[in-house]
N, CA, C and O atoms as CSV, one atom per row, in Angstrom:
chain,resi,resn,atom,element,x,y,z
A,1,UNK,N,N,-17.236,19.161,31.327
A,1,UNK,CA,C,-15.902,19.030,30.780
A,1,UNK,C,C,-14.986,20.052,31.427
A,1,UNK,O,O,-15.399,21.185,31.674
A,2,UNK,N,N,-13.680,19.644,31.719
A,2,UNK,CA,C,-12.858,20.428,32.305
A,2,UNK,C,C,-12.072,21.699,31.187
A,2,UNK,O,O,-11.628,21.467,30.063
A,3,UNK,N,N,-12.081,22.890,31.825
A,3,UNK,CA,C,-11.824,23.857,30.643
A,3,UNK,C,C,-9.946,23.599,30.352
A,3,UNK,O,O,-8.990,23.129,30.969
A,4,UNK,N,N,-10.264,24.343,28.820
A,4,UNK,CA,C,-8.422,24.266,28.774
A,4,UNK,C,C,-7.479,23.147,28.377
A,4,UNK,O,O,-6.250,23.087,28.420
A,5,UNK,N,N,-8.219,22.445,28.055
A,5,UNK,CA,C,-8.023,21.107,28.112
A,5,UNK,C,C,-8.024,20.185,26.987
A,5,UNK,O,O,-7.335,19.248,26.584
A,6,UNK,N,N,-9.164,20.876,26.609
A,6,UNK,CA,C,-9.354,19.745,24.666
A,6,UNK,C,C,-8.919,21.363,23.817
A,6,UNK,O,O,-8.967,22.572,24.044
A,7,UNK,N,N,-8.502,20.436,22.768
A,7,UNK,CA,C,-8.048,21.491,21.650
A,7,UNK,C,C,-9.041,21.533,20.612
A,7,UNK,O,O,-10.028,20.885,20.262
A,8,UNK,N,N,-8.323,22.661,20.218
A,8,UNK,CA,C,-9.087,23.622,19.396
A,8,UNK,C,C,-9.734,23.280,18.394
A,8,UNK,O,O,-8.947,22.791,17.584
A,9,UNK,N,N,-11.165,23.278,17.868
A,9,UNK,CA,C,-11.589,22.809,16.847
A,9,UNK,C,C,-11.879,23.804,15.937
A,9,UNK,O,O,-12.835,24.571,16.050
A,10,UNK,N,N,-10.861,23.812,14.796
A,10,UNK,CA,C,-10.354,24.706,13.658
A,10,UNK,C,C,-12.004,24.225,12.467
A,10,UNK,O,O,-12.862,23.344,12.418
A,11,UNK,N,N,-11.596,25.538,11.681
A,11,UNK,CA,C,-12.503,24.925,10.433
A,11,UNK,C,C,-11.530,25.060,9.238
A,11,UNK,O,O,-11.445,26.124,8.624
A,12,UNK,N,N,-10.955,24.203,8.985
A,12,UNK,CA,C,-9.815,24.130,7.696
A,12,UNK,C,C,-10.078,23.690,6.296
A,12,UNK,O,O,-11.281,23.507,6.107
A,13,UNK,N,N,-9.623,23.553,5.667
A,13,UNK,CA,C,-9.815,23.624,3.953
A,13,UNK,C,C,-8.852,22.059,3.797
A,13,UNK,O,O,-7.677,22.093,4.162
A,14,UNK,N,N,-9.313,21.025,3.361
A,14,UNK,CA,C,-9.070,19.466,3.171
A,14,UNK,C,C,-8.404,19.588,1.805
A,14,UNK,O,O,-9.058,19.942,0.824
A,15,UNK,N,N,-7.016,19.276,1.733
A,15,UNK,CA,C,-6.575,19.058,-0.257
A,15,UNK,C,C,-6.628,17.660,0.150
A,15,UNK,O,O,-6.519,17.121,1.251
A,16,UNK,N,N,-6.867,17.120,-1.278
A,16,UNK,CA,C,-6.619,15.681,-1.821
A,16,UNK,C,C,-5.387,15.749,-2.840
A,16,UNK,O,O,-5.000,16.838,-3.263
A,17,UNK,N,N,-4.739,14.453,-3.247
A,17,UNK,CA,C,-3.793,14.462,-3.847
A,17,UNK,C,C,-4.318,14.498,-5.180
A,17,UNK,O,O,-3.433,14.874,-5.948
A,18,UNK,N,N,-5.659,14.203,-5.909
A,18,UNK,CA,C,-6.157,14.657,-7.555
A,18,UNK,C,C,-6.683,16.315,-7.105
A,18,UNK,O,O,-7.398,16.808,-7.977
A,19,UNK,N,N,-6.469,17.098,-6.058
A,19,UNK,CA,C,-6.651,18.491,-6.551
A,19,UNK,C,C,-8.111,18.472,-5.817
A,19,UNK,O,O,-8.469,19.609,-5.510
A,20,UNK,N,N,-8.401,18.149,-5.706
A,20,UNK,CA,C,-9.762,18.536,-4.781
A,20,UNK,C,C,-9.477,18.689,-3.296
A,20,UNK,O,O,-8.776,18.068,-2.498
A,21,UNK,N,N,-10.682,20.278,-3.182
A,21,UNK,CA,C,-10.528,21.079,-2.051
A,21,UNK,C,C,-12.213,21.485,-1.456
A,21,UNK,O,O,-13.207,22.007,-1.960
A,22,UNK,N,N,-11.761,20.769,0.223
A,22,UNK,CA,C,-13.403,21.488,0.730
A,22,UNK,C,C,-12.875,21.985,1.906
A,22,UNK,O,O,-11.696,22.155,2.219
A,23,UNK,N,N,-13.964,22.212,2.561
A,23,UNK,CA,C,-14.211,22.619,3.509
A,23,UNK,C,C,-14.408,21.855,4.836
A,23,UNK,O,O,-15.487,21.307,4.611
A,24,UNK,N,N,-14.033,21.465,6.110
A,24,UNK,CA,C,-14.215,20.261,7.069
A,24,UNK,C,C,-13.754,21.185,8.433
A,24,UNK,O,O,-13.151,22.246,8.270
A,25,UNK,N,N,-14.103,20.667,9.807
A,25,UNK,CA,C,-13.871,21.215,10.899
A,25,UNK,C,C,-12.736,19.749,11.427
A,25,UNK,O,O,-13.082,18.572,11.332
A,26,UNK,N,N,-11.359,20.232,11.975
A,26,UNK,CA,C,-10.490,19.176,12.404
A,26,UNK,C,C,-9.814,20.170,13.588
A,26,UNK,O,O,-10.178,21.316,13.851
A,27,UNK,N,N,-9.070,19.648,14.026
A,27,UNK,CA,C,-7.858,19.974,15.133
A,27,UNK,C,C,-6.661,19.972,14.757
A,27,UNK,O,O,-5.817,20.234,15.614
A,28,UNK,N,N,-6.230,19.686,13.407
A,28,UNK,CA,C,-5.339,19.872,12.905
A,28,UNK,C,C,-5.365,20.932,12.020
A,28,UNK,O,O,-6.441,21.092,11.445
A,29,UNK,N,N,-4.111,22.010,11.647
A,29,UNK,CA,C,-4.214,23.453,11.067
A,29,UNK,C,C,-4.698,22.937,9.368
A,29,UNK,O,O,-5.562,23.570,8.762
A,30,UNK,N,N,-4.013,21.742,8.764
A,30,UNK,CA,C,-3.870,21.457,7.858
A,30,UNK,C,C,-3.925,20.284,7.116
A,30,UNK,O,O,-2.835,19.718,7.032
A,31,UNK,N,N,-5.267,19.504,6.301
A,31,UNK,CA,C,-5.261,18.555,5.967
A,31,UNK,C,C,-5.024,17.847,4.502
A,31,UNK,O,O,-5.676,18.182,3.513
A,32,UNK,N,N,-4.120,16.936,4.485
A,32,UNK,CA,C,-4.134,16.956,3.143
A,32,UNK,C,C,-4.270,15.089,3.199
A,32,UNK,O,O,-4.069,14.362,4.172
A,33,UNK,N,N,-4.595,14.777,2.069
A,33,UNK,CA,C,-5.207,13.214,1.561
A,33,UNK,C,C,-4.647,12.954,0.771
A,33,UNK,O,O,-3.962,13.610,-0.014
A,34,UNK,N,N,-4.970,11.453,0.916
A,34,UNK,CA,C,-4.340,10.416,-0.711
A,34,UNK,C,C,-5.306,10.785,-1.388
A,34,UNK,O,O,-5.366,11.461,-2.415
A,35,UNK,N,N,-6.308,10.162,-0.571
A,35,UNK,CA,C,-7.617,9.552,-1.670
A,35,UNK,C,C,-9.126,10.364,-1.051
A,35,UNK,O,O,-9.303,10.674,0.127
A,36,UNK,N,N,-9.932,10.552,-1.986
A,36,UNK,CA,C,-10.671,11.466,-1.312
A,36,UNK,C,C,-12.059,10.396,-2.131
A,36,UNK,O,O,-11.928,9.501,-2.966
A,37,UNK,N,N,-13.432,10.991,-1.427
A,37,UNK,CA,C,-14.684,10.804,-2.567
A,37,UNK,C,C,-14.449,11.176,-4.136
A,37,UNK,O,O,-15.189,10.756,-5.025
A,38,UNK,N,N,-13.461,11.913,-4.332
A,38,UNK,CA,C,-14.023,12.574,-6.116
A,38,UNK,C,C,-12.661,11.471,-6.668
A,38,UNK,O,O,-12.514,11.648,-7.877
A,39,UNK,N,N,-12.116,10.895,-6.371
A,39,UNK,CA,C,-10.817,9.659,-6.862
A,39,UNK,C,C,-11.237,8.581,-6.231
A,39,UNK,O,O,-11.439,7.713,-7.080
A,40,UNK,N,N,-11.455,8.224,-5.241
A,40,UNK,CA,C,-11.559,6.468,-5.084
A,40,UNK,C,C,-12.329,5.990,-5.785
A,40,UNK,O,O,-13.399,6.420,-6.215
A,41,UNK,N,N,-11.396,4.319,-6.055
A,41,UNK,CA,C,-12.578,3.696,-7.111
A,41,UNK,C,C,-13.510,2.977,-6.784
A,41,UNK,O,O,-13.950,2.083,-7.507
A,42,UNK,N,N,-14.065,3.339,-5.340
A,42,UNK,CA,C,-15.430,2.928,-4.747
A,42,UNK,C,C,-16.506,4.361,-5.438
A,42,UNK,O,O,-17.643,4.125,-5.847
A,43,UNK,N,N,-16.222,5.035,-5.450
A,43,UNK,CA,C,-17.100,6.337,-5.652
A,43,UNK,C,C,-16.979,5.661,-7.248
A,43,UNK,O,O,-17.855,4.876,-7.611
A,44,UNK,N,N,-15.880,6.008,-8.139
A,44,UNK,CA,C,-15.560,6.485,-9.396
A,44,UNK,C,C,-16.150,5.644,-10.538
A,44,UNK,O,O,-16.503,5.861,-11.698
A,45,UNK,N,N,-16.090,4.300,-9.478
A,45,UNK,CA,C,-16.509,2.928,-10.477
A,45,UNK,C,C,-14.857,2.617,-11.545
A,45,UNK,O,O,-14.739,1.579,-12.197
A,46,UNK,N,N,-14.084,3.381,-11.529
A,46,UNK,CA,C,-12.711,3.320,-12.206
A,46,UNK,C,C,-11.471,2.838,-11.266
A,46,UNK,O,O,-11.113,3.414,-10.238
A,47,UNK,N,N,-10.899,1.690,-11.812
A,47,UNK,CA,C,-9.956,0.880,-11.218
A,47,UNK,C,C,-8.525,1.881,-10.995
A,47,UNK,O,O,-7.916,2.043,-12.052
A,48,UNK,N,N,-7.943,2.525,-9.859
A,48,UNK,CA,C,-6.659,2.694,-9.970
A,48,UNK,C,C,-5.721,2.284,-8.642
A,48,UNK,O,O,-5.859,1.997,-7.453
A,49,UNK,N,N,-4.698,2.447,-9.631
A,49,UNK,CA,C,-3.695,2.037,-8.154
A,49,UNK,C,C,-2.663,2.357,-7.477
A,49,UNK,O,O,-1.569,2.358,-8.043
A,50,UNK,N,N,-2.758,2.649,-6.316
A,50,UNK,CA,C,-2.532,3.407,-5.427
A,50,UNK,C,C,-1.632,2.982,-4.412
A,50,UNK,O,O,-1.886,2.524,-3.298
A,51,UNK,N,N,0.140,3.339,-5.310
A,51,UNK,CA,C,0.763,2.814,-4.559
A,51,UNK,C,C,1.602,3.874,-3.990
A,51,UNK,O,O,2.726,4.113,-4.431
A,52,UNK,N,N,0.996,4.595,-2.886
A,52,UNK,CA,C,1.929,5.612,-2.080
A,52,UNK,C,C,2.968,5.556,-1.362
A,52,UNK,O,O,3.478,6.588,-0.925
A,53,UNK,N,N,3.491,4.284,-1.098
A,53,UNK,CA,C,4.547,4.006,-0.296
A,53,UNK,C,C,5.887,3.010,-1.194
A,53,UNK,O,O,6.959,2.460,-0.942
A,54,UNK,N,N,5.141,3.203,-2.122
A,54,UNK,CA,C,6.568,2.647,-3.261
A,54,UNK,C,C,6.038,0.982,-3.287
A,54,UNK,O,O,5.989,0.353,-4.344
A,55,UNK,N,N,5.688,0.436,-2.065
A,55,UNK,CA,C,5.706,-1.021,-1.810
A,55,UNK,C,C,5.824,-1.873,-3.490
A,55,UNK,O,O,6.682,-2.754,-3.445
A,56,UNK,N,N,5.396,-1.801,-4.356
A,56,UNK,CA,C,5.636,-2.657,-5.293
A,56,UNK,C,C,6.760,-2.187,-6.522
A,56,UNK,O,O,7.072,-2.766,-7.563
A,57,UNK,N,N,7.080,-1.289,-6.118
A,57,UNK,CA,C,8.104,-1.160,-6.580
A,57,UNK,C,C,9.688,-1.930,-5.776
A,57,UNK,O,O,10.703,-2.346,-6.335
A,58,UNK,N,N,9.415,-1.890,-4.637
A,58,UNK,CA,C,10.009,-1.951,-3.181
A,58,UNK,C,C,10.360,-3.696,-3.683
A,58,UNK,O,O,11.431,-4.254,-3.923
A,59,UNK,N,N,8.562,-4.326,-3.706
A,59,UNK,CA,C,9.218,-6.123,-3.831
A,59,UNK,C,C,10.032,-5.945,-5.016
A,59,UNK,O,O,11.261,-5.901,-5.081
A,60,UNK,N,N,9.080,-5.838,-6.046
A,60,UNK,CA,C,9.742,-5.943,-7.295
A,60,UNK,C,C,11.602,-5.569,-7.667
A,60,UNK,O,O,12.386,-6.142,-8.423
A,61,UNK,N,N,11.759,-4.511,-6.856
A,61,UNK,CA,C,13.554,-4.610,-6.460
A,61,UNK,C,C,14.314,-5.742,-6.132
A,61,UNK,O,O,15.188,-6.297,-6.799
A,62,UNK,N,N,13.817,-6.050,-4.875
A,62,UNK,CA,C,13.906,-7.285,-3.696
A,62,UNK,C,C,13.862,-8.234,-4.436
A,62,UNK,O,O,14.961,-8.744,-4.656
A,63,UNK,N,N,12.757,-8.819,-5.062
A,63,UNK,CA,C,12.506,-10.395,-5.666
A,63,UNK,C,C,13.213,-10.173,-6.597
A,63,UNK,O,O,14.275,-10.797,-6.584
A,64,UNK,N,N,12.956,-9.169,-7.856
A,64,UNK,CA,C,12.782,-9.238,-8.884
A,64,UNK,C,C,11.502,-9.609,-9.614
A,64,UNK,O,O,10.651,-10.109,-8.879
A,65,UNK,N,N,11.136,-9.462,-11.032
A,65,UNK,CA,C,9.905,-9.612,-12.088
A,65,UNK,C,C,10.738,-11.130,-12.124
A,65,UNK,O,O,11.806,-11.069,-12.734
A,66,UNK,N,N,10.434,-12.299,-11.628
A,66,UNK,CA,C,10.410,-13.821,-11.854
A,66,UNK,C,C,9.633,-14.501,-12.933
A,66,UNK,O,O,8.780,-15.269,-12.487
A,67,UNK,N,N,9.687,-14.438,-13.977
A,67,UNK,CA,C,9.120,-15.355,-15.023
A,67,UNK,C,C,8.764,-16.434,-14.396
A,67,UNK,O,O,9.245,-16.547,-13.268
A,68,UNK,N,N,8.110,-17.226,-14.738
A,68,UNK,CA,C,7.053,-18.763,-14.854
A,68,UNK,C,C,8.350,-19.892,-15.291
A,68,UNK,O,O,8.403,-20.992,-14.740
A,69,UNK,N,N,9.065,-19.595,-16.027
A,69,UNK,CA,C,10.153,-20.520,-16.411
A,69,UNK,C,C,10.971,-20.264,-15.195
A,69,UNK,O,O,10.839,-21.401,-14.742
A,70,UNK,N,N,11.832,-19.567,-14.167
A,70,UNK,CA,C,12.233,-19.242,-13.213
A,70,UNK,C,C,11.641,-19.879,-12.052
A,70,UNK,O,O,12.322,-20.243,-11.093
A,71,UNK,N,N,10.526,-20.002,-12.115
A,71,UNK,CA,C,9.957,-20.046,-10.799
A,71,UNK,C,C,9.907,-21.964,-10.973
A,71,UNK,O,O,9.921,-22.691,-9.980
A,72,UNK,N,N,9.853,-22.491,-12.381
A,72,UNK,CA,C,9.663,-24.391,-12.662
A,72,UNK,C,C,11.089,-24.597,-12.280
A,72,UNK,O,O,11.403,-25.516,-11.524
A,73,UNK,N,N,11.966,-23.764,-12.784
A,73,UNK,CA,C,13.710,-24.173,-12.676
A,73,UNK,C,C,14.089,-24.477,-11.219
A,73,UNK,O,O,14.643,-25.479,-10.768
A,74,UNK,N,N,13.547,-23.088,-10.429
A,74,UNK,CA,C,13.679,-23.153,-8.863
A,74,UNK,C,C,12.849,-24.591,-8.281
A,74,UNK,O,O,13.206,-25.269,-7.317
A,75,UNK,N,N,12.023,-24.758,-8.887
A,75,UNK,CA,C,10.933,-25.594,-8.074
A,75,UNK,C,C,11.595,-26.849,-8.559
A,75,UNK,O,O,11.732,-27.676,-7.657
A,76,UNK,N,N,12.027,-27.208,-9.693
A,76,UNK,CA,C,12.408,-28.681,-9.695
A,76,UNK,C,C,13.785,-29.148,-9.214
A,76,UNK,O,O,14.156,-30.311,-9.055
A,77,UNK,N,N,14.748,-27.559,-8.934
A,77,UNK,CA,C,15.820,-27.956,-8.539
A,77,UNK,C,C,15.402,-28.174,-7.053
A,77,UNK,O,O,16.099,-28.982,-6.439
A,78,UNK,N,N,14.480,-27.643,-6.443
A,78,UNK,CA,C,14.359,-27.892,-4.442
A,78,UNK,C,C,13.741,-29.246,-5.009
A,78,UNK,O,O,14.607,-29.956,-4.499
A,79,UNK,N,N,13.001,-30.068,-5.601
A,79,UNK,CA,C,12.640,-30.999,-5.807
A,79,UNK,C,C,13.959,-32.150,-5.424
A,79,UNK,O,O,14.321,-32.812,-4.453
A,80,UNK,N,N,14.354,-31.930,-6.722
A,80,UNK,CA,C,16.393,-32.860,-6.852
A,80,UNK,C,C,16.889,-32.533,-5.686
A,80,UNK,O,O,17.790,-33.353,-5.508
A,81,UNK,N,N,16.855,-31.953,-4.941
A,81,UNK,CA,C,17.868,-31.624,-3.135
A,81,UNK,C,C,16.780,-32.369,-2.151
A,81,UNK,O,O,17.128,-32.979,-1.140
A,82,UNK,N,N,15.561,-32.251,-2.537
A,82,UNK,CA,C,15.101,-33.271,-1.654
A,82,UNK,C,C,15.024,-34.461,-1.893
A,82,UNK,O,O,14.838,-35.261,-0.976
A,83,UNK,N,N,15.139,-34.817,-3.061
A,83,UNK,CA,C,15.098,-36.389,-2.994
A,83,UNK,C,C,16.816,-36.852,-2.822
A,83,UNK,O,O,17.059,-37.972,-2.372
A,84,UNK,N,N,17.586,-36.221,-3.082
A,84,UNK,CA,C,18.704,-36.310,-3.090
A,84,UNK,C,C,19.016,-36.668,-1.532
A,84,UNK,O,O,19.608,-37.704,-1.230
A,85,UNK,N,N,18.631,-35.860,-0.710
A,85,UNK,CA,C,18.413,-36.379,0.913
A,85,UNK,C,C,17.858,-37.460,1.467
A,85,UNK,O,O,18.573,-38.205,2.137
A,86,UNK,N,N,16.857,-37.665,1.337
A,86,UNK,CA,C,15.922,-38.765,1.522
A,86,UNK,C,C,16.304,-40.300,1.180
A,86,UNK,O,O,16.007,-41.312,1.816
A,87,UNK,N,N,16.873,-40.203,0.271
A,87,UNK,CA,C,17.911,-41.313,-0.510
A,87,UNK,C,C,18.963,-41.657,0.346
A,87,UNK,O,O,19.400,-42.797,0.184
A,88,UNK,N,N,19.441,-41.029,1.141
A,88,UNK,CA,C,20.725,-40.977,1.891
A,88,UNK,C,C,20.693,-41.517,3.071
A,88,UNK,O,O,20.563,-40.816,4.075
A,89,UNK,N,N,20.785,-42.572,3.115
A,89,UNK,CA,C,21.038,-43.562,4.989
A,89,UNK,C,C,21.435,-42.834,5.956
A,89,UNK,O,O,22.235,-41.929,5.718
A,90,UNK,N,N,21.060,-43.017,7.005
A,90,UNK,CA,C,21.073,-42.106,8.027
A,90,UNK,C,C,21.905,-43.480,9.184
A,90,UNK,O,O,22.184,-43.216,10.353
């Protein structure tokens, strides 16, 4: 291997975002996590959810919370515009 060249392999202290702290060797000064072994709910067997980037908050802005009655109203009115076309001599 050519010297000078690869960087430095630090031994740094890993946070997670529930508070857990170890020990790990990286190249970066400083590591920090979403999700670690002592919180995911592959380890935990406990369902949570993990929305770090807003995303469902994000649609839910965008669309809106659409009720089931909303969504028949929409659907039978594209219904009536298409037959409404189709009907129509060309």
């Amino acid at each position: 291997m050519k010297p000078n060249i690869h960087p430095e392999y630090l031994e740094v202290e890993a946070h997670c975002a529930c508070g857990a702290k170890w020990m790990t060797k990286s190249t970066s000064k400083d590591l920090h996590l979403d999700v670690c072994s002592s919180c995911h709910p592959f380890f935990t067997g406990r369902q949570k959810l993990l929305d770090t980037e807003g995303r469902i908050t994000r649609f839910t802005k965008k669309f809106g919370a659409q009720t089931v009655e909303k969504a028949k109203t929409a659907a039978t009115a594209v219904k009536a515009t298409k037959a409404k076309t189709a009907k129509k001599p060309s």
